[in-house]
C-alpha positions as CSV (number, residue, x, y, z in Angstrom):
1,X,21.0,-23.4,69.6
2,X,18.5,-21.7,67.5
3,X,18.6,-21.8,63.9
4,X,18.6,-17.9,62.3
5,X,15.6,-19.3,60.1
6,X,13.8,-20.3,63.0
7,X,13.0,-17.0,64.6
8,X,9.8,-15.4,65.0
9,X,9.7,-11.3,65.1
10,X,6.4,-9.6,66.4
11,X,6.4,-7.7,62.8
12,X,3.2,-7.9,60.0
13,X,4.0,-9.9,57.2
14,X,2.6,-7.6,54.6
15,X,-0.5,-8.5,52.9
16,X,-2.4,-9.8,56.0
17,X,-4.7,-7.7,58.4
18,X,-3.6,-7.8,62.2
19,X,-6.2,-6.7,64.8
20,X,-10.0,-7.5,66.8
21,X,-12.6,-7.6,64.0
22,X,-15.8,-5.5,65.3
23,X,-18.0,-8.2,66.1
24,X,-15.0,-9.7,68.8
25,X,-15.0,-5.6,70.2
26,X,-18.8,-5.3,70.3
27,X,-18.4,-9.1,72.5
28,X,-16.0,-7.8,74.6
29,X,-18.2,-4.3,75.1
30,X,-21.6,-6.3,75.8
31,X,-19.7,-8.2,78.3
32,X,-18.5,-5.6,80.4
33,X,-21.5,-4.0,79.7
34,X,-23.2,-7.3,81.3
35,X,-20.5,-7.4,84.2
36,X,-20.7,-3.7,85.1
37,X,-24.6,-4.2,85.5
38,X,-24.3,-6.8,87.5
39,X,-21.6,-5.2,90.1
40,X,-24.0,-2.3,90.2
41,X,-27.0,-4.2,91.2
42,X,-25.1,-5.9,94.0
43,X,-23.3,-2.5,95.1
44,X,-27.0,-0.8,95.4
45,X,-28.0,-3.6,97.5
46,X,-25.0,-2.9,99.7
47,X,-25.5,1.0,100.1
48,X,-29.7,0.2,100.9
49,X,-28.3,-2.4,103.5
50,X,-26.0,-0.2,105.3
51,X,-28.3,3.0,105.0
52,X,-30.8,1.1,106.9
53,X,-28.1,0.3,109.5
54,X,-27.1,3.5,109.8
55,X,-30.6,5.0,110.2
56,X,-31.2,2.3,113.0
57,X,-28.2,3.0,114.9
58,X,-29.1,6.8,114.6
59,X,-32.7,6.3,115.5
60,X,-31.2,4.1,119.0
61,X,-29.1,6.8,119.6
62,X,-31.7,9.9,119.6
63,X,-33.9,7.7,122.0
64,X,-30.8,6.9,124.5
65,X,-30.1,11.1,124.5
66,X,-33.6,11.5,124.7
67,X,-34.1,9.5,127.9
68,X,-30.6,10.7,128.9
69,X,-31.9,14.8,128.8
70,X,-35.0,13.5,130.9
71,X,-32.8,12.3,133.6
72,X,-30.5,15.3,133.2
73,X,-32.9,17.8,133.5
74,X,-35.7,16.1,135.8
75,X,-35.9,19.1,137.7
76,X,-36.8,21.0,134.9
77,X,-39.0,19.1,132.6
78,X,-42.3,17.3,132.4
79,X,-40.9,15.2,129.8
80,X,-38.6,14.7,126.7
81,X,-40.9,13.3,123.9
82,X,-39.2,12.0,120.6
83,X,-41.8,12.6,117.7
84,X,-41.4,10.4,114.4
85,X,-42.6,12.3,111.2
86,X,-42.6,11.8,107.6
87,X,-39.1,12.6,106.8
88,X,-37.2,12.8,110.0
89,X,-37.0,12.0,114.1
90,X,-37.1,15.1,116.4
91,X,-36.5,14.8,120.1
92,X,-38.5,17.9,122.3
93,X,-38.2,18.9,125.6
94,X,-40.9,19.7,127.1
95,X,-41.0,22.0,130.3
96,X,-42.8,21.5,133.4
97,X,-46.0,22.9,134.1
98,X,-46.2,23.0,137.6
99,X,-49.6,21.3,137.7
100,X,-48.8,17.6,139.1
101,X,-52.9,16.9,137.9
102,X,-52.3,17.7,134.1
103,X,-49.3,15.3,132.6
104,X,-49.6,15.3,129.2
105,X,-46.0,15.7,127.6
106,X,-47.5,17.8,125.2
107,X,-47.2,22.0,124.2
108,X,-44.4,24.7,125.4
109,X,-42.1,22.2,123.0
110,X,-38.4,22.8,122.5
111,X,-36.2,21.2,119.9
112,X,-33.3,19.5,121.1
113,X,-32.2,17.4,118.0
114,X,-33.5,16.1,115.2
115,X,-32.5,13.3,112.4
116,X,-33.7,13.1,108.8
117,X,-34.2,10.0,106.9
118,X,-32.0,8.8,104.0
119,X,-33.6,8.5,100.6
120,X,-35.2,5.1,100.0
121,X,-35.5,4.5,103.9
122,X,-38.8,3.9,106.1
123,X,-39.0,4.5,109.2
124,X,-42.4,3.3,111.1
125,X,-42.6,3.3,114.7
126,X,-45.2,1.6,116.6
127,X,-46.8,4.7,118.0
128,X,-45.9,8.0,116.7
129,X,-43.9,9.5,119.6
130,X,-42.2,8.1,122.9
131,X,-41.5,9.6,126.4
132,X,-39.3,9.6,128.9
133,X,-40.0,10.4,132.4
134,X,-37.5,12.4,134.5
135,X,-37.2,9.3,135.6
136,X,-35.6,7.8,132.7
137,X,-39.1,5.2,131.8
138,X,-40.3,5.4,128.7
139,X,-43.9,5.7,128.2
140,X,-45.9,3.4,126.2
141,X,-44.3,0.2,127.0
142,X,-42.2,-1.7,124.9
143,X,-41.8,0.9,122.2
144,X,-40.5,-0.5,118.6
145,X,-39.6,1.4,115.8
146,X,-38.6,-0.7,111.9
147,X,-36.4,0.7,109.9
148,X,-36.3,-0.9,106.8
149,X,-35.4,-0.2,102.9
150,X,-34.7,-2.2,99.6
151,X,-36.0,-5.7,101.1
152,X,-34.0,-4.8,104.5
153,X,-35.2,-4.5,107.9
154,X,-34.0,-3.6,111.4
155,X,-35.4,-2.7,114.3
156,X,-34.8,-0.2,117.3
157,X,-36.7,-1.5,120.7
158,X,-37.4,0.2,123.9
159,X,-37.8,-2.7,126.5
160,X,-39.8,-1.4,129.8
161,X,-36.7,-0.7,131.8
162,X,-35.9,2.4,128.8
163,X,-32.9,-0.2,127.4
164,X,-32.6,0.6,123.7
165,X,-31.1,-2.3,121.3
166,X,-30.5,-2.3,117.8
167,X,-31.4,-6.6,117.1
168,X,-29.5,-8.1,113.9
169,X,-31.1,-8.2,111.0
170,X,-34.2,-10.5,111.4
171,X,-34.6,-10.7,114.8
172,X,-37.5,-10.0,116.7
173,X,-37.3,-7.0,119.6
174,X,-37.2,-9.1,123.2
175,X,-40.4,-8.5,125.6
């Protein structure tokens, strides 16, 4: 049993100070200051990763629609072309001519779709457009475009057969 003397209550004794003097609450400020920093830096780097992700996975999938309109329509078209500019992707259709002597994929465009870029993310292709044949081939051969942004990179290939893969991160596109 406890002696009544013994006890301790949570009460001030008078004539002492209870409390966090200010240097302990300017401490405890910098270091949350220090730790918020920190997790903000890393979260950044996580946004940049997955926006360049998601631009490469959005880049594969405007090729595969665009060689899947110049099957669909081969009756119709000379060509679908996609076109990479300064700020976005845009796929074209472009109508046949009728003149089996002049193939060009070029003039009498029609948008079909278009993609713009995130903020922060580059997108450089290794020529500045790509066709597809009604037959489905893309035209040049192999066709790579890098995606990259804050220190990341991926890449979207077009082998010769027209398959489109997205590589992980750091891997070469397959010849």
């Amino acid at each position: 049993m406890a002696e009544a003397g013994s006890r301790r209550y949570l009460v001030p004794v008078p004539g002492t100070q209870t409390g966090y003097t200010l240097l302990e609450a300017a401490l405890v400020v910098a270091l949350l200051g220090i730790l918020v920093a920190l997790a903000l830096t890393g979260f950044q780097r996580v946004i940049m990763e997955r926006r360049v992700q998601s631009t490469a996975r959005e880049i594969a999938g405007l090729v595969r629609a665009a060689q899947q309109a110049a099957v669909a329509k081969s009756a119709e078209i000379e060509c679908v072309r996609v076109s990479f500019e300064a700020s976005r992707a845009a796929v074209y259709v472009v109508p046949d001519d009728n003149n089996p002597n002049n193939f060009s994929c070029n003039g009498g465009d029609a948008l079909l779709v278009s993609q713009t870029y995130p903020q922060g993310v580059t997108v450089s292709p290794s020529q500045a457009q790509l066709s597809f044949l009604p037959s489905g081939e893309p035209t040049p051969q192999p066709f790579q475009v890098e995606v990259s942004g804050g220190g990341r990179t991926r890449r979207v290939c077009v082998g010769a057969a027209g398959l489109v893969t997205v590589p992980p991160e750091g891997e070469s596109c397959q010849q």
